[in-house]
Structure formats: C-alpha cells, structure tokens
C-alpha positions in Angstrom: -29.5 21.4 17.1 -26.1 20.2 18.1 -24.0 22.4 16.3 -26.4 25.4 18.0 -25.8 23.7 21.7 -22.2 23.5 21.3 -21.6 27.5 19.9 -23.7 28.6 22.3 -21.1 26.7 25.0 -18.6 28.1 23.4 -19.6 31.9 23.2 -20.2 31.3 26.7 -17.7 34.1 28.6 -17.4 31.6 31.4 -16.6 28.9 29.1 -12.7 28.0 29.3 -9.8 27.1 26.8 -10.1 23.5 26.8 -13.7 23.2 26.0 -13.0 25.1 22.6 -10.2 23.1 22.1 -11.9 19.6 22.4 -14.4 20.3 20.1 -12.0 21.7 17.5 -10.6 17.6 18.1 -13.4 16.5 17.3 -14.6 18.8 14.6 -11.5 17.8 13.2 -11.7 13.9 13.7 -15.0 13.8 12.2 -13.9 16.0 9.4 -11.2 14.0 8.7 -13.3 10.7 8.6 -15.7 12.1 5.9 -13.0 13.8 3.3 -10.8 10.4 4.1 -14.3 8.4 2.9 -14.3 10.8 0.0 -11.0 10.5 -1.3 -11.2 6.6 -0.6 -14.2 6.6 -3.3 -12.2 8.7 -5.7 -9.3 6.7 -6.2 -10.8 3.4 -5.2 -9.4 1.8 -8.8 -6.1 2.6 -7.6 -6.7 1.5 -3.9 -7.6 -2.6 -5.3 -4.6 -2.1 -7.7 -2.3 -1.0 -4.5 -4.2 -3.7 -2.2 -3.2 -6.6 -4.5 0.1 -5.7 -4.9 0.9 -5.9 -1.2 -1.6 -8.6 -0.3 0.6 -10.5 1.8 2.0 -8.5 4.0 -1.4 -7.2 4.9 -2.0 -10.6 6.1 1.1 -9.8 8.4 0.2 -6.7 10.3 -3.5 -7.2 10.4 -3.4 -7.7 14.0 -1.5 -4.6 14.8 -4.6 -2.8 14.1 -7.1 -4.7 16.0 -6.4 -3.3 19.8 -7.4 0.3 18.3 -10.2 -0.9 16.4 -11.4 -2.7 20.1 -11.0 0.0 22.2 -12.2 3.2 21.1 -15.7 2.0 20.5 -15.8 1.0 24.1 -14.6 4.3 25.1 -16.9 5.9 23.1 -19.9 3.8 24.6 -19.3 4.5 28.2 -18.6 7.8 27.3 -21.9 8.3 25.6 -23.8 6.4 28.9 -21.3 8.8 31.8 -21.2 12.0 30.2 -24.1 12.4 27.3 -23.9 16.2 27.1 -19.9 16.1 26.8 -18.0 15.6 23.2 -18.3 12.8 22.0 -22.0 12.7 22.7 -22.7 14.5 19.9 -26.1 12.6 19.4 -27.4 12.9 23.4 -25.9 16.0 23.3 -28.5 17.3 21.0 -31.7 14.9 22.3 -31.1 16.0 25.9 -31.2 19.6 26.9 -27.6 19.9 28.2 -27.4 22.8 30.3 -23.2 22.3 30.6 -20.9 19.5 29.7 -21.1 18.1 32.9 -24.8 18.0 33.1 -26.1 14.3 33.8 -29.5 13.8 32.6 -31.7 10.8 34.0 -32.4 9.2 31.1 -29.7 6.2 31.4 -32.5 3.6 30.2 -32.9 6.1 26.5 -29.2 7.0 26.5 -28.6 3.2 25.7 -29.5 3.2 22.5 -27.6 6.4 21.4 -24.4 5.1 23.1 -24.8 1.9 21.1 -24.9 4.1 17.8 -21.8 6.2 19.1 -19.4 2.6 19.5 -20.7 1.9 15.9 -19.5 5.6 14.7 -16.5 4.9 17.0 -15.5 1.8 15.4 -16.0 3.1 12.1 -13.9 6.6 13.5 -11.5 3.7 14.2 -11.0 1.4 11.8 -11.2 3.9 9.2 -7.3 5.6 9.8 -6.2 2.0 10.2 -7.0 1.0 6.9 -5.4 4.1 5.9 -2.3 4.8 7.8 -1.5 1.0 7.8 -3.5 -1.2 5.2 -2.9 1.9 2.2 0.5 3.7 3.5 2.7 1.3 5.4 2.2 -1.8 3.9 2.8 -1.0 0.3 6.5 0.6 1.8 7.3 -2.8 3.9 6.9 -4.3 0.6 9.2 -2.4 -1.5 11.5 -2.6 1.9 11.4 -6.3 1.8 11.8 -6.2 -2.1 14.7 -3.9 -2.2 16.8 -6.0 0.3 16.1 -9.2 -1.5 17.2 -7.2 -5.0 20.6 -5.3 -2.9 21.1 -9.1 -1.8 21.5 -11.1 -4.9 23.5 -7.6 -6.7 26.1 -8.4 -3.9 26.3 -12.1 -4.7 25.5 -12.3 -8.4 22.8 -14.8 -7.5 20.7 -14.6 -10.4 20.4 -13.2 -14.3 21.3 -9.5 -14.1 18.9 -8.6 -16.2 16.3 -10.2 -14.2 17.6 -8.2 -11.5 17.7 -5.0 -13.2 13.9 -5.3 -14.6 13.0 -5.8 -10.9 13.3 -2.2 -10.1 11.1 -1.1 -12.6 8.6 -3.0 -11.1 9.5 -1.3 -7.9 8.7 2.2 -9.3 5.9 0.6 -11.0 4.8 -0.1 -7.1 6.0 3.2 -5.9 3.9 5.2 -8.5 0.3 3.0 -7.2 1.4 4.1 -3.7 1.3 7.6 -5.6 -1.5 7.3 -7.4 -3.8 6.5 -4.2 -2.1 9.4 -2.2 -2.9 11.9 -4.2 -2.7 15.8 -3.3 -3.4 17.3 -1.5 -4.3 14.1 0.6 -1.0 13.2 2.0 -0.6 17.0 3.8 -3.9 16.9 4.6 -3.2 13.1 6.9 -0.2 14.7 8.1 -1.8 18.2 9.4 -4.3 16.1 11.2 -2.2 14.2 13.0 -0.3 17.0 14.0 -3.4 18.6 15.4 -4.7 15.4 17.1 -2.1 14.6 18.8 -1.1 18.4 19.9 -5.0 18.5 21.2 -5.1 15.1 22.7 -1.9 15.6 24.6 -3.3 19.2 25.9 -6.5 17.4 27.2 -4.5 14.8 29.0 -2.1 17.4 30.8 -4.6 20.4 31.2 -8.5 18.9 31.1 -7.8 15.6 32.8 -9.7 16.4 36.4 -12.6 17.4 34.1 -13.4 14.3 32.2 -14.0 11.0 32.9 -12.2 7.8 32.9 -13.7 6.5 29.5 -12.9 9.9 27.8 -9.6 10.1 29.4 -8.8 6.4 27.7 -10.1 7.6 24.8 -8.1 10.4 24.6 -4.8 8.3 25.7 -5.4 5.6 23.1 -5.7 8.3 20.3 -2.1 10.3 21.6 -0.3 7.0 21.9 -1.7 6.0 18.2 -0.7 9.2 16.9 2.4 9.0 18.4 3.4 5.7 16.7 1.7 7.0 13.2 4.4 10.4 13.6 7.8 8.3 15.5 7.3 4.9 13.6 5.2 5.3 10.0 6.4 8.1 9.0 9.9 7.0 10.0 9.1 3.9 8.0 8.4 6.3 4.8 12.3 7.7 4.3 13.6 4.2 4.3 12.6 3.3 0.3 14.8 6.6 0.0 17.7 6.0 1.7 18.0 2.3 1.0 17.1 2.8 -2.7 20.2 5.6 -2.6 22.5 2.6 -1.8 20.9 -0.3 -4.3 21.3 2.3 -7.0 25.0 2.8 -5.9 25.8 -0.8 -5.8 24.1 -1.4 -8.9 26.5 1.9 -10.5 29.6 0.2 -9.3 28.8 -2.7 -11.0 28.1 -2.1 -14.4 31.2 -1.8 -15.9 30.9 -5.6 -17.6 27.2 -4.4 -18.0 26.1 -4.2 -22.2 25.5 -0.6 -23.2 21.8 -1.0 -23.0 22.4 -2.0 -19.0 24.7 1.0 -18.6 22.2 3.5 -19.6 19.3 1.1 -18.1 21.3 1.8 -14.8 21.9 5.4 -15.2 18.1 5.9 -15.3 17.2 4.8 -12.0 16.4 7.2 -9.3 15.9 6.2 -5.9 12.5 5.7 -4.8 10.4 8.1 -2.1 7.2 8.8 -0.3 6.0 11.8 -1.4 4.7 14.4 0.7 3.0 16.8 -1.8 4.7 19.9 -3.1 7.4 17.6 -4.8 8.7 17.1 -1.3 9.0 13.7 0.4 9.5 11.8 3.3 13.6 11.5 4.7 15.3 11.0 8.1 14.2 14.1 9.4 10.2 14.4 8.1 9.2 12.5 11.5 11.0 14.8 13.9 9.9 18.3 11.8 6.3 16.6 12.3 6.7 16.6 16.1 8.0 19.3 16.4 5.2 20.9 14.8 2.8 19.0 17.1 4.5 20.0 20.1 4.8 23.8 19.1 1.1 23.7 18.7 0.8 22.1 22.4 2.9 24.6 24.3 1.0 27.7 22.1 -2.3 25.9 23.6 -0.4 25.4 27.2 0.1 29.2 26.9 -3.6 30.0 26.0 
C-alpha cells in the first residue's frame, strides 16, 4: 500500500525532482539497514572475536555515538505527528489516504501511536551505523594505532626484549585480518557507496527542498549530512593511518636488524605494512577520503543540474 502511494507520487507529471530524490534516501537508508542486519548475522563469530579484541577502547568513544542515537528518533517522531504523508511516514503514509506530501490529515490523536513506532525504527535506523561505522570499523584501527606507537616507541629506545617486540606485530596482523574478516566483500564498497549517496542526497534536500519540509525533517536531514560528513573527512581518514604509520615501524624495524639473529632478519623482511581494505584488493590511503567526496559532491551538482 505504501510502496503503490509513493509510485503513484512519483509518476505524477507534476511531481518535481526532489520528491524522487528523497525517497531514493530513504529507499536507500532503509535498504542499507536491512543488508547491514544481514551481513551483521553472517559474520557475527567474527564480530565477538573483533569486539573483544578492542574492548577498551569501545569503552572510550561510546559517548561519541550517543548525540546521533538521541536525535534522530526525535526527528523522526515529530516528523511522523507534522507531516504523516511525507517520507519518513512511511507507516501513516500508507494508513491515511495522502492525497500529496503535504497533505495533513486530522487524525493527530491516531498518528500518535505510529509516530511512536517511527522513533523506535529511527533509533534502531540510528544506532545501527554507529555500531558499525564506530563500534566495528574505527575502533579496532584506534587500537592497532595506539598499539603501533607503543611498538615504534620502545624499537626507538630498545626498551624491552626484541623479540617480544617483533612477535607483537604478528599479533597486529592477527588484529588486522579480524577487522577483515568482519568486513567482508563486497560490504566495505557497499558502506562506502551509501554514504556517498546519503550525503550527496541529504546535502541536495537541504540546499534545494528546504522551503518544502519542516523543521523536524530539515534537523533530520542536517544531522544525517553532518554525520556523514565526519564518517567520509574523519573515519575514513582514520583508516590510511595503520598504512602509513605501519610503512615507517617496518622501516625502523629494517634499519635495525643488522645485530638481529638470522631468524630476526628474515622475521623482519616478512612484514608488510598493515591496511584497511576497501575490496578489490584496494585499500584505504591519504587520498581514499577526498576521492569519496569528491564522488559525493559530483553526484550533488549532477542532482543540482536535474
């Protein structure tokens, strides 16, 4: 019933570009949600595995996630009680015989319950990339970060056994292949073509749709471009550093093995620096973040120009 209400809005001849385009955001959002639930349940041995391993620091950043987790469900809620025949009313969209998206039905006493169910699917819209982006993506990387500078630390002062030292790496790529194992492809370019499009569609809403929404959708909208934009300008940055900082631990730990025993020597020679991958044997570097936003804003000036 909903799906017929919102293609026979969009087949409409009067209906213009935006409307099209905030439904592919949300067709896309709740897509997202379900293959992200999917793949969570596939490689859920691997998740606890992953989890453990970077426990603590978990504990850390646990309350960088909450503001997102708060706010969209309220912005969902009003927007289900304000505007029940607009995206993303879904459910009053299809109880309510919406004539347009800015039909207002009198029905606010009814519409209560269905915009309580919308916050619940809007927190669990929410939290659901959280646990993703940060809990399963970021925080296993600040770990090997943190891990790596303590290692490229005590190379430089001798600190410790060097053999200790040298096992330790293993133990990063031991780390390094979990964060792997629980991004399998084609998962990772999957995340990161979502993104792209959310934020390319969010931004277009807020520059080209804004006199047509209301306050609560506009939030809603702004909270998801400014979340996106930290996932594409900080997370992903965050993903190249095991890379680059693993290129020089394994070139201090090269210089320094000429007193090393032969089994060191070739022990060294095996490493290879750690990365992110990005699927197609390709992986994350200095420049992954900016390609990715340039990408997103291509697609916003080609929807600009619709």
């Amino acid at each position: 019933m909903c799906y017929g209400c919102l293609r026979s809005q969009l087949e409409s001849s009067n209906s213009p570009y935006w409307k099209p385009i905030i439904v592919t955001f949300f067709v896309v959002v709740f897509a997202s949600i379900v293959i992200s639930l999917l793949h969570l349940f596939r490689v859920r041995n691997d998740v606890v595995c992953l989890l453990n391993a970077s426990e603590d620091v978990e504990r850390k950043y646990r309350e960088k996630g909450s503001v997102t987790i708060v706010t969209e469900p309220i912005g969902v809620f009003f927007g289900y009680l304000v505007r029940p025949c607009m995206p993303p009313a879904f459910m009053t969209m299809a109880i309510f015989p919406c004539s347009a998206w800015d039909a207002v039905p009198n029905h606010y006493v009814i519409n209560l319950i269905p915009a309580i169910f919308g916050a619940y699917f809007g927190s669990l819209i929410s939290s659901t990339p959280v646990f993703l982006i940060i809990v399963l993506l970021v925080y296993p990387v600040e770990l090997q970060l943190l891990l790596l500078k303590e290692l490229r630390c005590k190379l430089k002062s001798g600190g410790a056994g060097r053999s200790v030292l040298l096992r330790h790496y293993r133990r990063f790529k031991l780390l390094s292949r979990l964060h792997k194992n629980a991004w399998k492809d084609p998962v990772m370019p999957f995340v990161i073509g979502v993104i792209t499009v959310i934020e390319s569609t969010s931004l277009y809403v807020l520059i080209a749709s804004h006199h047509e929404l209301t306050l609560a959708v506009l939030g809603l909208f702004s909270i998801v471009a400014i979340d996106c934009l930290i996932v594409i300008h900080c997370f992903f940055k965050i993903m190249s550093y095991p890379y680059t900082r693993s290129v020089e631990l394994v070139q201090i730990a090269r210089r320094g093995i000429k007193n090393c025993s032969r089994w060191e020597v070739r022990f060294v020679k095996s490493w290879h620096p750690l990365t992110v991958e990005m699927g197609n044997n390709t992986f994350f570097d200095r420049m992954t973040s900016l390609t990715i936003w340039k990408m997103s804003t291509d697609i916003l000036i080609t929807f600009l120009l619709m």
